[in-house]
PASEBA-1860 file (N, C-alpha, C; in nm, 3 decimals):
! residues 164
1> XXXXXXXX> 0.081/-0.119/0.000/0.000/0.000/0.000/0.085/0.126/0.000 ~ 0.189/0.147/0.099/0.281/0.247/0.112/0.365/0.287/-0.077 ~ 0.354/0.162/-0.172/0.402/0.192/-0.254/0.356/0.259/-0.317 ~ 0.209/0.227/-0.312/0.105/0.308/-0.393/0.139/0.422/-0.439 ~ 0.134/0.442/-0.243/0.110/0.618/-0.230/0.234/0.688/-0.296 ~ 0.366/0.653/-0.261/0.477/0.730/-0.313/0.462/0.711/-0.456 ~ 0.379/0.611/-0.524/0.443/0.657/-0.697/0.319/0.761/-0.722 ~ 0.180/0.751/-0.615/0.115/0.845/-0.706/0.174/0.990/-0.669
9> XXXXXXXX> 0.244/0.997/-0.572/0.326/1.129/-0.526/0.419/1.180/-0.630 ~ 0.498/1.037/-0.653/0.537/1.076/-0.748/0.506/1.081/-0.930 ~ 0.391/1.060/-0.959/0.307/1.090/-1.042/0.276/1.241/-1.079 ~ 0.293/1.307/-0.921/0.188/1.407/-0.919/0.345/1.557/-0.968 ~ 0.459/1.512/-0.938/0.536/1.569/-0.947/0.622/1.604/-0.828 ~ 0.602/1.713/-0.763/0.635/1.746/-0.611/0.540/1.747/-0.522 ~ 0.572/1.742/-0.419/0.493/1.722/-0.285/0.462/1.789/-0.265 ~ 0.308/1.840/-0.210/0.230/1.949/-0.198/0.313/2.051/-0.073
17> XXXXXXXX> 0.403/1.999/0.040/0.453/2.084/0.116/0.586/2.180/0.033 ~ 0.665/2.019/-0.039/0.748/2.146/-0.112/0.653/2.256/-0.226 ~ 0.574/2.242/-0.256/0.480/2.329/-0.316/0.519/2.475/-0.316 ~ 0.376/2.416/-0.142/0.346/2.552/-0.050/0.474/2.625/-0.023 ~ 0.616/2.569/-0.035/0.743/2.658/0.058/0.766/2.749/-0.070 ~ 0.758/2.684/-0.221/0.827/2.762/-0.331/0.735/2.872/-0.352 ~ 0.587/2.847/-0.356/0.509/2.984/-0.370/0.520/3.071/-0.237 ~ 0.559/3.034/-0.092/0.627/3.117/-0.017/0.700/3.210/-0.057
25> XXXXXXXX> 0.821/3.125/-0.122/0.931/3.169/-0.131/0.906/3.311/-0.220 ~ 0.842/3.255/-0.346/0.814/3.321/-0.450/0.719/3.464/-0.432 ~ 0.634/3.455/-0.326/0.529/3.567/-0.276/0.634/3.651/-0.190 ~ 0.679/3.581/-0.144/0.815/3.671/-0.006/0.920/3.792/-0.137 ~ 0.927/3.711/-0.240/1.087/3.751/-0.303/0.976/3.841/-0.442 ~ 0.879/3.860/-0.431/0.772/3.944/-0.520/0.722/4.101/-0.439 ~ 0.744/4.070/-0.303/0.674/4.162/-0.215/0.799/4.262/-0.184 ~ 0.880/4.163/-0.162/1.030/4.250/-0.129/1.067/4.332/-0.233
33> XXXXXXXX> 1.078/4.305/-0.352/1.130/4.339/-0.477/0.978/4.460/-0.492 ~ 0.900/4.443/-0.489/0.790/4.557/-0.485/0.820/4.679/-0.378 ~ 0.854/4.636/-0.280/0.900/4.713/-0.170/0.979/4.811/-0.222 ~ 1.084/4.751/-0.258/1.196/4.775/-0.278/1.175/4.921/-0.390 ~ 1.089/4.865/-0.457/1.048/4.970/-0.574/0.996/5.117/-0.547 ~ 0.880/5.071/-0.450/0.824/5.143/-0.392/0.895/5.270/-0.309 ~ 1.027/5.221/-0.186/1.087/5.295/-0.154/1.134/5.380/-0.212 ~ 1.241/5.294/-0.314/1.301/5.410/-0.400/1.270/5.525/-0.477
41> XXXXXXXX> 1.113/5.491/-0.505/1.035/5.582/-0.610/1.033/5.707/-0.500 ~ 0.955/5.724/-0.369/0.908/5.787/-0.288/1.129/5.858/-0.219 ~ 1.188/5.736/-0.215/1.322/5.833/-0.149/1.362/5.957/-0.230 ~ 1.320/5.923/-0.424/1.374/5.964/-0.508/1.279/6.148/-0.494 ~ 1.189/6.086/-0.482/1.056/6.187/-0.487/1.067/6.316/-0.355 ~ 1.128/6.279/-0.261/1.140/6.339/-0.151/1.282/6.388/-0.194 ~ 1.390/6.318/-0.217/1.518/6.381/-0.241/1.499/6.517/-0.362 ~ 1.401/6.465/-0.455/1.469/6.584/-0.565/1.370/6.750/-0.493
49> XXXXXXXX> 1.262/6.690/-0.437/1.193/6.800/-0.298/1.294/6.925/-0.254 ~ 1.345/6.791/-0.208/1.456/6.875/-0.045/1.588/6.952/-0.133 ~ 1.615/6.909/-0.240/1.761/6.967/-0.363/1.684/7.071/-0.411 ~ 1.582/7.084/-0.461/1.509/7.226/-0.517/1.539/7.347/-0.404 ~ 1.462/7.272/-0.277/1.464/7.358/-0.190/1.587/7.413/-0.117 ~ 1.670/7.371/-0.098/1.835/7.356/-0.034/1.929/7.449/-0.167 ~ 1.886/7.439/-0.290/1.956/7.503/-0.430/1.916/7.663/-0.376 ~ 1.776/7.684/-0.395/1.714/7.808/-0.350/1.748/7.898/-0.248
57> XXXXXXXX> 1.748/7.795/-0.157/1.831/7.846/0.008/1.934/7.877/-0.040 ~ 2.075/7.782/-0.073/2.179/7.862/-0.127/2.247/7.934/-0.208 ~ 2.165/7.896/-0.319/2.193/7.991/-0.417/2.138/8.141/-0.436 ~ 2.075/8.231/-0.297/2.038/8.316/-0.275/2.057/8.433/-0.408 ~ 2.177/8.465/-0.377/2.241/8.640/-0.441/2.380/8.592/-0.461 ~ 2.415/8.538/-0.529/2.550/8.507/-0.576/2.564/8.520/-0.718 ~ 2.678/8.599/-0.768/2.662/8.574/-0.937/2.824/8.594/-0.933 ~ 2.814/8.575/-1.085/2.997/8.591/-1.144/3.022/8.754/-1.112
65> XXXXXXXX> 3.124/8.793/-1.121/3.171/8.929/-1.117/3.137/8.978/-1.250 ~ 3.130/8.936/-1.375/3.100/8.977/-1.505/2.988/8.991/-1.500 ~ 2.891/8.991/-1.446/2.752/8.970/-1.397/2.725/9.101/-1.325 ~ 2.778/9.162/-1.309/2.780/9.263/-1.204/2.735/9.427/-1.235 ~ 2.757/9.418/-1.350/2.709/9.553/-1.420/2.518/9.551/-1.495 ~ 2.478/9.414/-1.440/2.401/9.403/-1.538/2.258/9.323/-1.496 ~ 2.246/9.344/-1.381/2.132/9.363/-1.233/2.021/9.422/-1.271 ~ 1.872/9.335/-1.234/1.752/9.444/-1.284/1.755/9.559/-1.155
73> XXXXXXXX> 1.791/9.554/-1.091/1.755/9.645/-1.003/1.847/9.826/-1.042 ~ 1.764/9.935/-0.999/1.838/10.056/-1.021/1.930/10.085/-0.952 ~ 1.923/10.066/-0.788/2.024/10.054/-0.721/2.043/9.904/-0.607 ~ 2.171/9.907/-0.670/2.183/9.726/-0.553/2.405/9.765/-0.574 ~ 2.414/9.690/-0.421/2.537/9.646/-0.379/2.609/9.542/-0.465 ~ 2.740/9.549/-0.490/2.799/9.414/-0.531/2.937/9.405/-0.418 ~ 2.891/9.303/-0.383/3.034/9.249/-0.245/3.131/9.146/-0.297 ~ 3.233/9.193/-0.298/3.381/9.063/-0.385/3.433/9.024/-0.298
81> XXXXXXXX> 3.424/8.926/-0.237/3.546/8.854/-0.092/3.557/8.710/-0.186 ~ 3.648/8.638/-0.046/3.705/8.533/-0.122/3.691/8.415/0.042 ~ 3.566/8.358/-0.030/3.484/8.252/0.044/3.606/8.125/0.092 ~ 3.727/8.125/0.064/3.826/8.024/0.118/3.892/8.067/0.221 ~ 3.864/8.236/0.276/3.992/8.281/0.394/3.874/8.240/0.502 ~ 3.929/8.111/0.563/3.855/8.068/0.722/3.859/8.202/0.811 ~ 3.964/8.295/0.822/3.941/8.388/0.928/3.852/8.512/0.909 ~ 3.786/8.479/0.766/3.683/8.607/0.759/3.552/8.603/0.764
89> XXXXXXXX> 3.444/8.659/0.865/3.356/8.689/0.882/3.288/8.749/0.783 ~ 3.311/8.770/0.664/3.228/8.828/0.610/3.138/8.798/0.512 ~ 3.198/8.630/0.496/3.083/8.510/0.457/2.934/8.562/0.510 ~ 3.002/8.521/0.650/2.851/8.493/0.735/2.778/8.641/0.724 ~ 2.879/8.747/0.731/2.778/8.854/0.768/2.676/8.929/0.629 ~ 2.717/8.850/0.506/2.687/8.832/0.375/2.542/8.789/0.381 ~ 2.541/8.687/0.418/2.395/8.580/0.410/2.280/8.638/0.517 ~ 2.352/8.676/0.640/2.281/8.723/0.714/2.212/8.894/0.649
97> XXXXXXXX> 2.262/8.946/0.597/2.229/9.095/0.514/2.154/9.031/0.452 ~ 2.158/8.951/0.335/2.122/8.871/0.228/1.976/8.863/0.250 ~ 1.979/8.790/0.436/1.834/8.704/0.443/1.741/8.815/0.522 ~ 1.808/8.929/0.574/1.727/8.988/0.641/1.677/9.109/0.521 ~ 1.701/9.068/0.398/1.614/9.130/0.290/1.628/9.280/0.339 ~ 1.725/9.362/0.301/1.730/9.525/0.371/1.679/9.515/0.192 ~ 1.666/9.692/0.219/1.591/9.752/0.114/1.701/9.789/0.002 ~ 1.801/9.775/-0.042/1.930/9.767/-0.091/1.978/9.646/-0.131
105> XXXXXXXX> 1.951/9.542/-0.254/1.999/9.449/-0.285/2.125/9.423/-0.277 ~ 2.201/9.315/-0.166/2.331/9.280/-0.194/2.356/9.158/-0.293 ~ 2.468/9.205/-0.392/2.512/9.027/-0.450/2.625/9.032/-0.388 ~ 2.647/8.887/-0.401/2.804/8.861/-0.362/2.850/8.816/-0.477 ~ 3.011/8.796/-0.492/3.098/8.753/-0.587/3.210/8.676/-0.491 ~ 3.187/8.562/-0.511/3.326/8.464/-0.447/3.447/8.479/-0.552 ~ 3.505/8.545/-0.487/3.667/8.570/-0.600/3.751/8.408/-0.575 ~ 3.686/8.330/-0.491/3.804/8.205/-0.496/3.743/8.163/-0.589
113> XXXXXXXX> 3.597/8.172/-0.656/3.543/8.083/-0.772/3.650/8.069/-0.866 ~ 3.664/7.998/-1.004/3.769/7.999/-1.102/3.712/8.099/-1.224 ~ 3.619/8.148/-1.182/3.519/8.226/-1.276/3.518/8.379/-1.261 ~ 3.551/8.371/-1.164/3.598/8.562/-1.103/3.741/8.548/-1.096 ~ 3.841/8.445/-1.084/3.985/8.507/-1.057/4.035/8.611/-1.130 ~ 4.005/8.580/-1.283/4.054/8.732/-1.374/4.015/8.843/-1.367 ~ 3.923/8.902/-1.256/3.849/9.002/-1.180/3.952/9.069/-1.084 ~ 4.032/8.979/-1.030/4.139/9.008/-0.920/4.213/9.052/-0.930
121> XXXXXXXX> 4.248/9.203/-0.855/4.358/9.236/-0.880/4.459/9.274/-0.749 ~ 4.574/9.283/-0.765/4.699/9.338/-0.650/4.701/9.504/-0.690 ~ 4.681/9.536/-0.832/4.688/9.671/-0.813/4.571/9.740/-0.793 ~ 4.518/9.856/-0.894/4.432/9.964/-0.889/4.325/9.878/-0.915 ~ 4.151/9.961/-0.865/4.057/9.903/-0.845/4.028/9.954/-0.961 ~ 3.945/9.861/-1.091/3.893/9.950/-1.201/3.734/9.869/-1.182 ~ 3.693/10.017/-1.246/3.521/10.002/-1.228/3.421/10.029/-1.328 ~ 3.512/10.068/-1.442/3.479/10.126/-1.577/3.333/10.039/-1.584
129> XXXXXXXX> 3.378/9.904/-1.652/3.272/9.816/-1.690/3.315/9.681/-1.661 ~ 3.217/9.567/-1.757/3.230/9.472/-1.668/3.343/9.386/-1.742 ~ 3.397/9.411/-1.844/3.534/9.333/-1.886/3.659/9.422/-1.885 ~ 3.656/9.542/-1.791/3.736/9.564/-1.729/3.802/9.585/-1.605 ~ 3.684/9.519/-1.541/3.665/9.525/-1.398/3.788/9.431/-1.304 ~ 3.855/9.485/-1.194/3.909/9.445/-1.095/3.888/9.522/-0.996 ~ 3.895/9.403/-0.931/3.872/9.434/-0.744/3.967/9.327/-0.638 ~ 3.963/9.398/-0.556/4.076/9.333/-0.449/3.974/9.213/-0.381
137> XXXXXXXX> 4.035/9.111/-0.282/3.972/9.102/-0.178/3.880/9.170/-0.083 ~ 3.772/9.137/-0.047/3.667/9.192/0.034/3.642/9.362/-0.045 ~ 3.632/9.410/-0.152/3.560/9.506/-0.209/3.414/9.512/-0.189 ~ 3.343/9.641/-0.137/3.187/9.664/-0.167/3.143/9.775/-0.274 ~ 3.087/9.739/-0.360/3.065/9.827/-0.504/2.893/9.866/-0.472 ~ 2.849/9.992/-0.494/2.724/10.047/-0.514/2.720/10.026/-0.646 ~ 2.612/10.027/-0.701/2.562/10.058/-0.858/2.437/10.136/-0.819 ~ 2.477/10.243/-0.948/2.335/10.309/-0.964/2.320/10.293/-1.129
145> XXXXXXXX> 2.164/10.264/-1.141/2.142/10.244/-1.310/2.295/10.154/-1.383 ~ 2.321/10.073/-1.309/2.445/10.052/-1.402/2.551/10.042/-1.416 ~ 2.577/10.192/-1.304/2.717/10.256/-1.310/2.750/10.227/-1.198 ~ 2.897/10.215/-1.160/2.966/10.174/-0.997/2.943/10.356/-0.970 ~ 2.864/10.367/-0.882/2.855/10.503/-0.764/2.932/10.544/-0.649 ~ 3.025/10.405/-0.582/3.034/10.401/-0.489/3.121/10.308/-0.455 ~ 3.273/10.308/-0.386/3.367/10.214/-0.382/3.425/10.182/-0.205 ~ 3.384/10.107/-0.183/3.457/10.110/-0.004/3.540/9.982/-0.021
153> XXXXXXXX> 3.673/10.014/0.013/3.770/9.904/0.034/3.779/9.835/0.183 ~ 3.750/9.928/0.256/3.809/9.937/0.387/3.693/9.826/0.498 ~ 3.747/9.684/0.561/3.731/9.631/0.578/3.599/9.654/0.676 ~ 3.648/9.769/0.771/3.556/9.761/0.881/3.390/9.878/0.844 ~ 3.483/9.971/0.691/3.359/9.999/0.676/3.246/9.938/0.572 ~ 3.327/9.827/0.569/3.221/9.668/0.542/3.155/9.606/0.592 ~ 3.218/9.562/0.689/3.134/9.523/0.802/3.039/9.588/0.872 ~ 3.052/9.764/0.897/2.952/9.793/0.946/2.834/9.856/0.882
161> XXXX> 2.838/9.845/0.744/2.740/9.803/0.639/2.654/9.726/0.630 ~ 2.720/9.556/0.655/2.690/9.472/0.643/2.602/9.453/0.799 ~ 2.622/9.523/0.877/2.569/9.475/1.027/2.464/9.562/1.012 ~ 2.438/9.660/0.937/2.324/9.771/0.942/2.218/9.701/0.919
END
């Protein structure tokens, strides 16, 4: 009798328990792989969120120095420092002007960019226009309509510009 049973078992192909374990297996390794999908779609969805928003935040008021003559606004500031000297404050006191929105548009110009270095100069400050323009470290430029109005080199009367 016992023989019976094993050939009709084996008649039938596999055994109904190994069956049940492979469509386990198979429902487990379908759900995961769905999962899996799922996350990524939603991490992807939230990441490109938070990069829009974080671009915006930092990319406030920053432009090239060639950029500088050519602002919709009638009158706005242009500030030239060089965002690599760790001992200068005037990063921070930049963003902070920046965010407290005064009535006087500031841009900044990072002279360590590779895009402003030919802006830089050791000698005389020129202000003519914008492909002849040099400026030192930490320079603050007025524009009116266009034109540079207004030149302060002098560090601290930068800063207390910038703190106004």
């Amino acid at each position: 009798m016992h023989m019976k049973k094993d050939y009709l078992n084996k008649k039938k192909g596999l055994p109904s328990e190994v069956k049940k374990t492979i469509i386990i297996i198979v429902v487990a390794v379908v759900l995961l792989v769905g999962m899996y999908f799922l996350t990524t779609v939603i991490l992807n969805k939230d990441s490109d969120d938070n990069s829009k928003i974080t671009e915006n935040a930092i990319q406030y008021d920053e432009i090239l120095a060639g950029e500088s003559f050519n602002q919709s606004e009638d009158e706005y500031y242009v500030i030239y420092y060089d965002s690599s000297n760790e001992y200068s404050v005037i990063s921070s006191l930049i963003s902070s002007y920046q965010l407290n929105s005064s009535d006087t548009k500031l841009y900044s110009v990072d002279l360590a960019d590779g895009m402003n270095k030919k802006y830089v100069t050791d000698g005389d400050i020129v202000t003519d226009n914008a492909s002849s323009l040099r400026v030192k470290d930490t320079t603050l430029l007025k524009f009116n309509n266009g034109e540079v109005s207004e030149v302060i080199t002098d560090t601290n009367e930068i800063t207390s510009f910038l703190n106004s």
